[in-house]
N, C-alpha and C positions, 0 to 999 in steps of 0.2 A: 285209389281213385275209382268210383264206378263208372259204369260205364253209361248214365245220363250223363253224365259230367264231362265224359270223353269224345260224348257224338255230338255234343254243342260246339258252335262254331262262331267266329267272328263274324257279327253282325253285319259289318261293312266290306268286310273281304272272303270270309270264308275259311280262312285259315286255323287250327286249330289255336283257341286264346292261351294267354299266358297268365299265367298267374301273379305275373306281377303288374299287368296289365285286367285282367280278367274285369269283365266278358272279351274284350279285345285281344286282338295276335300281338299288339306293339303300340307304344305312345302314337307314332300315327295316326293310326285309326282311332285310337280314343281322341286324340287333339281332332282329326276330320266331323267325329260324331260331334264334337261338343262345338264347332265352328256350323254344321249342320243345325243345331237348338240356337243358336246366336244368330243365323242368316232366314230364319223361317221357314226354315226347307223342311220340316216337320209339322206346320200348323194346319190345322183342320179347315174342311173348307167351311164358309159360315157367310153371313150381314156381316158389314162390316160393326167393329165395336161401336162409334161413334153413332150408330143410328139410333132413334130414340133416345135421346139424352134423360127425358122426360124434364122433371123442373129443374134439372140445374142446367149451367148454364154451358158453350162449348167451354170456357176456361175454368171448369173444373171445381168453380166455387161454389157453395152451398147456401150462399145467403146474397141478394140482392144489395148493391153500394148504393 
């Protein structure tokens, strides 16, 4: 193992990862990180999508009924 490989650390704790986990120290923290991408706790801040639809419509359809 080198030793970039060995001063990397668990992104969410700090701990040094596992490799059967890796980047992560434990399913834990990999289940925390992936519950983190699932709850928006990682979105950038921005407009919301929904602004400017432009021609379509808010329900998402492409052509006028």
């Amino acid at each position: 193992m080198s030793t970039a490989s060995t001063s990397r650390k668990c992104p969410l704790c700090g701990k040094p990862p596992s490799s059967e986990h890796n980047p992560f120290c434990s399913q834990g923290c990999r289940d925390r990180d992936l519950l983190n991408w699932l709850g928006d706790n990682y979105r950038v801040p921005g407009p919301p999508a929904d602004e400017g639809l432009g021609e379509f419509g808010g329900d998402g359809l492409d052509s006028e009924r």
